[in-house]
Backbone as a printed PyTorch tensor [residue, N CA C, xyz], in Angstrom:
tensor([[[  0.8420,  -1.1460,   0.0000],
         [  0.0000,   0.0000,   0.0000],
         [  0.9030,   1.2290,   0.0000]],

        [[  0.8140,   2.3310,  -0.9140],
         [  1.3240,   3.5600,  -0.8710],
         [  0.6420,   4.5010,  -0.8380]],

        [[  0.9850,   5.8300,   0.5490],
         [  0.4620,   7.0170,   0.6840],
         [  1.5390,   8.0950,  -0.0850]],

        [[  0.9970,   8.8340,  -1.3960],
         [  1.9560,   9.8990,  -1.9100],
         [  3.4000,   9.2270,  -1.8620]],

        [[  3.3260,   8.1850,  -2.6010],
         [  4.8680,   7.9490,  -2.8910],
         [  5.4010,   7.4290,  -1.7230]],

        [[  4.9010,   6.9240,  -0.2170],
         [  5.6330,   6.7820,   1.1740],
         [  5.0880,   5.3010,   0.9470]],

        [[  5.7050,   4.2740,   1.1090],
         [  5.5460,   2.6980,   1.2150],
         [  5.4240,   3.0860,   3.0540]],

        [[  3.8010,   2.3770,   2.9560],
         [  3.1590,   2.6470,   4.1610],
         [  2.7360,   1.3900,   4.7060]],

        [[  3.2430,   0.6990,   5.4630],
         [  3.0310,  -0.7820,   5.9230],
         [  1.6780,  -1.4820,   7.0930]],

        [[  0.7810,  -2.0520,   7.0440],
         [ -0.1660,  -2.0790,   8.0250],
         [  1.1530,  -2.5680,   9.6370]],

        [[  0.4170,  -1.7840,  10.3060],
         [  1.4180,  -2.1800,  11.7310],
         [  1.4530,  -3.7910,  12.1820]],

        [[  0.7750,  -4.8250,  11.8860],
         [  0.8440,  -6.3400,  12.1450],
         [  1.7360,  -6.8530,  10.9830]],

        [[  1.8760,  -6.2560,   9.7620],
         [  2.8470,  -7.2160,   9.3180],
         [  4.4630,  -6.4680,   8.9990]],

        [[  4.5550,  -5.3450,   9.2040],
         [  5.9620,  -5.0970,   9.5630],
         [  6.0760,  -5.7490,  11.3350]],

        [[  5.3830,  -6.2230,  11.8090],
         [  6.0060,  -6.9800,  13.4120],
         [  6.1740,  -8.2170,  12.7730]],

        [[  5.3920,  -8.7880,  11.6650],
         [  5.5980, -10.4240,  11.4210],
         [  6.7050, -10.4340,  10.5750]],

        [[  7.2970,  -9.2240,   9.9450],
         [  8.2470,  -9.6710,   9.1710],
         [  9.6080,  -9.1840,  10.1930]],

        [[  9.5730,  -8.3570,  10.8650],
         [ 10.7130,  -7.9950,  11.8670],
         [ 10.7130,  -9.3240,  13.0270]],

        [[  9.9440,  -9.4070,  13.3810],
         [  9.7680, -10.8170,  14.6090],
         [ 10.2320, -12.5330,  13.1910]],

        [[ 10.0430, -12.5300,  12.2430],
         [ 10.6640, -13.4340,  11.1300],
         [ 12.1350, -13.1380,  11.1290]],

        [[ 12.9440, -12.0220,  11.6180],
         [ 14.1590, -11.9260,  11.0340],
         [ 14.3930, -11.6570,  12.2550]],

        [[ 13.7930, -11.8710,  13.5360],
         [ 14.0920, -12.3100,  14.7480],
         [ 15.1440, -10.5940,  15.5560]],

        [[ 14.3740,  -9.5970,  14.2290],
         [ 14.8450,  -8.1600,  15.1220],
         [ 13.9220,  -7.8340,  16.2570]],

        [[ 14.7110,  -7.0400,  16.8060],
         [ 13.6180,  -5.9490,  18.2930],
         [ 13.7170,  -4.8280,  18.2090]],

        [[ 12.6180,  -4.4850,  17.9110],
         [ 12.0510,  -2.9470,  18.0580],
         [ 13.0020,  -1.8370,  18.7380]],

        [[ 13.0310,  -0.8210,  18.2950],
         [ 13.8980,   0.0700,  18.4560],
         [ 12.7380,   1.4410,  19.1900]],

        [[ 13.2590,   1.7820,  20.3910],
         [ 12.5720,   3.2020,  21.0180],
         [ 13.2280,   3.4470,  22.3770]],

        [[ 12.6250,   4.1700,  23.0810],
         [ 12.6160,   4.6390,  24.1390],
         [ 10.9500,   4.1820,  24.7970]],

        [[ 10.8150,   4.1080,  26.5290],
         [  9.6310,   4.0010,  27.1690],
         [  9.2810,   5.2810,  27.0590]],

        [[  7.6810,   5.6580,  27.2630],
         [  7.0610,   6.3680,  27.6440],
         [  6.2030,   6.2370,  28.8230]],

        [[  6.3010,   7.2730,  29.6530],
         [  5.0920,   6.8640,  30.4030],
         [  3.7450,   6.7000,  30.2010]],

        [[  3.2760,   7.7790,  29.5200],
         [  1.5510,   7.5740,  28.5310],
         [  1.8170,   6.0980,  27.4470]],

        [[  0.4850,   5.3700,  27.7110],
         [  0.5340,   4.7780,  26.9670],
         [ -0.3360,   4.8840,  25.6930]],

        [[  0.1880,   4.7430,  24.6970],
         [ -0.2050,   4.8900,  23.3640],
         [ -1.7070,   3.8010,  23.4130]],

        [[ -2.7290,   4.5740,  22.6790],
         [ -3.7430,   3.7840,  22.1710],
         [ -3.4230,   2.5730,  21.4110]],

        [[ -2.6310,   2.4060,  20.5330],
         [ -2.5330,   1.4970,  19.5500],
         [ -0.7060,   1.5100,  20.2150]],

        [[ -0.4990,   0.3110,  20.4250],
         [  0.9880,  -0.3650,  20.3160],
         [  1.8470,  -0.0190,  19.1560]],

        [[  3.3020,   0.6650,  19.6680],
         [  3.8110,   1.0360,  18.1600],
         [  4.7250,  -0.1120,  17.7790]],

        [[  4.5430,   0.0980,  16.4890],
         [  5.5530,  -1.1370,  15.7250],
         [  6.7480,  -0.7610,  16.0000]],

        [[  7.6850,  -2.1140,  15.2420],
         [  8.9740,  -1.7630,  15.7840],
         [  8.8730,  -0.8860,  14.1390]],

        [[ 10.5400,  -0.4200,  14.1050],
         [ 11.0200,   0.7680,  13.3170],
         [ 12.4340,   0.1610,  12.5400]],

        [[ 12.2260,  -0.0390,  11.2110],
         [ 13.4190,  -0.2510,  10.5370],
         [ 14.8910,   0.6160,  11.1200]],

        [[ 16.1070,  -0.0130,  11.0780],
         [ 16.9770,   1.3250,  11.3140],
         [ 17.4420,   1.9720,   9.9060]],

        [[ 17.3770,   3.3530,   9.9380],
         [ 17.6400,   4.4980,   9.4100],
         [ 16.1400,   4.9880,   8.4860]],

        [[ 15.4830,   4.5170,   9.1870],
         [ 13.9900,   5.4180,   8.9540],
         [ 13.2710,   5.8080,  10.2080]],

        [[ 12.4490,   7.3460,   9.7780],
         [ 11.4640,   7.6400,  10.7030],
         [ 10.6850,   6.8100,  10.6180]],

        [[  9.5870,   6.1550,  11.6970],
         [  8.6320,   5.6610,  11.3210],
         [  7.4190,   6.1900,  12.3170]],

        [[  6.2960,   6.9730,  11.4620],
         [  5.0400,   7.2540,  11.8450],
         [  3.6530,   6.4690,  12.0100]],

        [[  3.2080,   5.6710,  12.9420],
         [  1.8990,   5.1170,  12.7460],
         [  0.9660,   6.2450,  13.0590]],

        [[ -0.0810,   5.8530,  12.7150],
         [ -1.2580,   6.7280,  12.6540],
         [ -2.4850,   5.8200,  13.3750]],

        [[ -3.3470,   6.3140,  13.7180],
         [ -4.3260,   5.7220,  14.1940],
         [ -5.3310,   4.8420,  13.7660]],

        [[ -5.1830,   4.6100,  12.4610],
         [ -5.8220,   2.9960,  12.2280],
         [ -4.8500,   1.8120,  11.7550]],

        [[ -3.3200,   2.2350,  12.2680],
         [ -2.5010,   1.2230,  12.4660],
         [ -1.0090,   1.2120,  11.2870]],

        [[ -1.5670,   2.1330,  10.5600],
         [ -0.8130,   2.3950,   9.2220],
         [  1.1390,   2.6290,   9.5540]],

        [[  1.8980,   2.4420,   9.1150],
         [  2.9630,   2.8490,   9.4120],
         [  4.2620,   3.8720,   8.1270]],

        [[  4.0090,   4.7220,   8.2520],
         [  5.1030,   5.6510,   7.2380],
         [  6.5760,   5.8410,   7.5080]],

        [[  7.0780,   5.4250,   6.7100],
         [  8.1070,   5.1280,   6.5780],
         [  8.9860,   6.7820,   5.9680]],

        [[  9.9850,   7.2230,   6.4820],
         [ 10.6620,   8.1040,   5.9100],
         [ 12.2550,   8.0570,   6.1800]],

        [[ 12.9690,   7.6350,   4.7260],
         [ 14.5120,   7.0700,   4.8570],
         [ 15.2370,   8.5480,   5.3010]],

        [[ 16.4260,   7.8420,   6.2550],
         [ 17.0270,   9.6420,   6.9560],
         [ 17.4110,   9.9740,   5.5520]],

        [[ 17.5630,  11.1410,   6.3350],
         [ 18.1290,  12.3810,   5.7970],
         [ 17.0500,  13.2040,   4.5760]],

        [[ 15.5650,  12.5330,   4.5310],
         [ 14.7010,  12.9570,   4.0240],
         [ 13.2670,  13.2460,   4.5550]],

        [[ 13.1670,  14.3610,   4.2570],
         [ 12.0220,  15.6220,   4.7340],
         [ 10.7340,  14.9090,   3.8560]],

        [[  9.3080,  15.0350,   4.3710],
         [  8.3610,  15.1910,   3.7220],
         [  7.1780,  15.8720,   4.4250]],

        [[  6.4310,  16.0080,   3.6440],
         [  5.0510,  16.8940,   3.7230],
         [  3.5800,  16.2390,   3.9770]],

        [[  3.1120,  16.3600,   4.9240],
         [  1.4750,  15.0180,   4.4690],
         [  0.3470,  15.9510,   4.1680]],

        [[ -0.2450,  15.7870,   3.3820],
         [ -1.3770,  16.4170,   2.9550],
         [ -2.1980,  15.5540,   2.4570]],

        [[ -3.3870,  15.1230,   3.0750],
         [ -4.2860,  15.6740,   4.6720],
         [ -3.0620,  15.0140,   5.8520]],

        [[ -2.5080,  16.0350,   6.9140],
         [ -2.0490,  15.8460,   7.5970],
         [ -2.0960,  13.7220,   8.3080]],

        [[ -1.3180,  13.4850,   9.3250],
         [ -1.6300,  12.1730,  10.0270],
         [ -1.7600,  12.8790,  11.0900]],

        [[ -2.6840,  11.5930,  11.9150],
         [ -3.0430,  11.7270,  13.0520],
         [ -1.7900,  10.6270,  13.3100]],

        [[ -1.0010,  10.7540,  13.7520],
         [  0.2100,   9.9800,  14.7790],
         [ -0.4270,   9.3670,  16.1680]],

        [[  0.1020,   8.4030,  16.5300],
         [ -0.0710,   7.6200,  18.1450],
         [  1.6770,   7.3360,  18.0820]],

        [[  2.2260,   7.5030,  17.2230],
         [  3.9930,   7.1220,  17.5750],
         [  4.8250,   7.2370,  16.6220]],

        [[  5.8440,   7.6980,  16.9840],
         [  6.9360,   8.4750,  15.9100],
         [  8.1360,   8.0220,  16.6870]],

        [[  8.6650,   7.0850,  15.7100],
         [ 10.1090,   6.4770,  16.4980],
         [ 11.0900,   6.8560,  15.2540]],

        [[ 12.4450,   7.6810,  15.8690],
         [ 13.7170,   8.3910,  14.7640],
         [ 14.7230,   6.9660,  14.8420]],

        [[ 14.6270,   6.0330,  14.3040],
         [ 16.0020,   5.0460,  13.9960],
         [ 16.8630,   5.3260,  13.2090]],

        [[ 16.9660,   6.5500,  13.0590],
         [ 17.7350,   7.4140,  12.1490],
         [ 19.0360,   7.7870,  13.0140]],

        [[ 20.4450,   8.7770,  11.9020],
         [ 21.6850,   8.8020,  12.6220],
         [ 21.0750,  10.4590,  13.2280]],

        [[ 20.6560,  10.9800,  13.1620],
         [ 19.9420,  12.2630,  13.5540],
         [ 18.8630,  13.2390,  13.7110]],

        [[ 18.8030,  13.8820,  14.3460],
         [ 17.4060,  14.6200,  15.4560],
         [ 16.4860,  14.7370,  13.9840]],

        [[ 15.1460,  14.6880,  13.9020],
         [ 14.3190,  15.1180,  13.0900],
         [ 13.6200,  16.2930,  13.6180]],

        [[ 12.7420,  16.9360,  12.8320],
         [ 11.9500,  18.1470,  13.0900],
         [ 10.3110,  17.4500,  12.9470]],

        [[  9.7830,  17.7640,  13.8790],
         [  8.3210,  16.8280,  13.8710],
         [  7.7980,  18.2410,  13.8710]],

        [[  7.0930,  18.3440,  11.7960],
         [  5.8610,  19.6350,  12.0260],
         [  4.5080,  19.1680,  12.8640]],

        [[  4.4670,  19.8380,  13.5380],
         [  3.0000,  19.3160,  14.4230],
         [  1.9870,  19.9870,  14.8400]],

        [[  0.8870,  19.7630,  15.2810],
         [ -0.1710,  20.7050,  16.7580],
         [  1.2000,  21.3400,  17.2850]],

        [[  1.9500,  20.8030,  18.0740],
         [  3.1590,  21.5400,  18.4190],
         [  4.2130,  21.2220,  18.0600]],

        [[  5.0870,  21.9790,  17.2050],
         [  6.2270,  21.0270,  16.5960],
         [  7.3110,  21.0350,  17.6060]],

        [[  8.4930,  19.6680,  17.5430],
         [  9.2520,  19.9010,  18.2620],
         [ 10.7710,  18.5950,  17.6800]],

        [[ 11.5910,  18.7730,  18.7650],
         [ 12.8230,  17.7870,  17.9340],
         [ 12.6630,  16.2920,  18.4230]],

        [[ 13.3020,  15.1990,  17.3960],
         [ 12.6380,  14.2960,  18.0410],
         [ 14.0120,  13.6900,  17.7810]],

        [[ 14.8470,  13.4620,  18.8810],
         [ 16.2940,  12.8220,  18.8550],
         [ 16.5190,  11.7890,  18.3970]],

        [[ 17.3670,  11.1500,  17.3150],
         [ 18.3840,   9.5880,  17.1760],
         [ 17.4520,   8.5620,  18.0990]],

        [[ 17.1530,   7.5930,  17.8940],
         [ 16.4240,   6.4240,  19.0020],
         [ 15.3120,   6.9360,  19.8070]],

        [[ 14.6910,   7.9540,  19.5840],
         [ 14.0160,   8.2090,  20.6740],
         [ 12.0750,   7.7600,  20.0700]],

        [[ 11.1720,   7.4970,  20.7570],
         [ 10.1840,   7.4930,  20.1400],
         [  9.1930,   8.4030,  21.0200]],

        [[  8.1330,   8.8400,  20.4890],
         [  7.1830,   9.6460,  21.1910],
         [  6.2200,   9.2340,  20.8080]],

        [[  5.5410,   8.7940,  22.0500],
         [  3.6990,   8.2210,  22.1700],
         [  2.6940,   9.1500,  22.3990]],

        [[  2.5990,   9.9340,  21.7600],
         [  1.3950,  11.3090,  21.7620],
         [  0.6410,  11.3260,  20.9070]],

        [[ -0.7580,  11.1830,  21.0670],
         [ -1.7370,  11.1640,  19.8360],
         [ -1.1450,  13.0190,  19.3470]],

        [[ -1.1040,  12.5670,  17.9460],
         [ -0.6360,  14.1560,  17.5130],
         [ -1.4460,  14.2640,  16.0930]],

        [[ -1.3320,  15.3380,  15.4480],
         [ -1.7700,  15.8990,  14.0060],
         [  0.1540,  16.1600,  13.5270]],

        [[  0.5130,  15.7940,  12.1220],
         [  1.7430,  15.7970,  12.3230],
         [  1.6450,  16.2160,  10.6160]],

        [[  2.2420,  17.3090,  10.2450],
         [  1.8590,  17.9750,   8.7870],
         [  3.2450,  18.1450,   8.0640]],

        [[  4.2620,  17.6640,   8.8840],
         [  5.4880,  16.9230,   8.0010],
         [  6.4560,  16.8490,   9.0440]],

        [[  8.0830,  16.3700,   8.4470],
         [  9.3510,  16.2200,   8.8210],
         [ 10.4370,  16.6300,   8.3790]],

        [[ 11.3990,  16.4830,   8.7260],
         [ 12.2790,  16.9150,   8.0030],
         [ 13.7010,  16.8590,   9.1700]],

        [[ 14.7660,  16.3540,   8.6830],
         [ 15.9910,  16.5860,   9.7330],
         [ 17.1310,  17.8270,   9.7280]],

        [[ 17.0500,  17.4590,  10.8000],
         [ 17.5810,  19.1230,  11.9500],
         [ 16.4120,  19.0810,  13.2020]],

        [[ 17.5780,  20.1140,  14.0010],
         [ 17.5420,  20.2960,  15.4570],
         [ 15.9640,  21.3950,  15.4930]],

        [[ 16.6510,  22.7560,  14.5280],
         [ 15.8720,  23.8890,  14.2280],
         [ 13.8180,  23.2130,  13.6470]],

        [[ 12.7230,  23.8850,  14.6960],
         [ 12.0940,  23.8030,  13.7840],
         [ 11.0930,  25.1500,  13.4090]],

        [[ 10.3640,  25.2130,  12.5430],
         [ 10.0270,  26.1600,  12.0980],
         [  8.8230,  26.6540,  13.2770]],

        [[  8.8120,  27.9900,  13.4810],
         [  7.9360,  28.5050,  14.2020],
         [  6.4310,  28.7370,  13.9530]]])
């Protein structure tokens, strides 16, 4: 399945094919817990699920735009550096780190800086 050119994976079978090649999920805990369980995250992609389970994929060092925005439940960076999460509130989202916040998320892009 593809959203605008983004190979967008349902969240149960990127776990059956990562749990097949016997990888583990890449993040950080949160204390809130996410509505929907996030998948694990290829390394050197962002990966965005959205709330009916969908997962977007974005290889580092590349920015994109969503139009109609995602609704996010988890944004994990397995990338070598900080991304810029455009958002409801945008903010930086460090190397390994993941964030469990239902969000509206209207693009990305890497760097520290994000737009005001």
């Amino acid at each position: 399945m593809y959203r605008d050119n983004r190979r967008v994976w349902r969240a149960g079978t990127m776990a059956a094919v990562l749990a097949a090649a016997g990888m583990v999920g890449m993040g950080t805990a949160s204390a809130a817990t996410p509505p929907v369980a996030p998948a694990p995250c290829f390394s050197g992609y962002l990966c965005i699920q959205d709330l009916g389970g969908s997962l977007t994929l974005v290889p580092d060092g590349q920015s994109e735009s969503f139009s109609p925005a995602i609704t996010s439940v988890s944004i994990t960076n397995s990338t070598s550096e900080i991304y810029c999460i455009t958002a409801t509130a945008s903010f930086g989202l460090p190397s390994g780190a993941t964030d469990n916040t239902v969000r509206t998320v209207y693009g990305v892009r890497p760097g520290p800086v994000c737009p005001v």
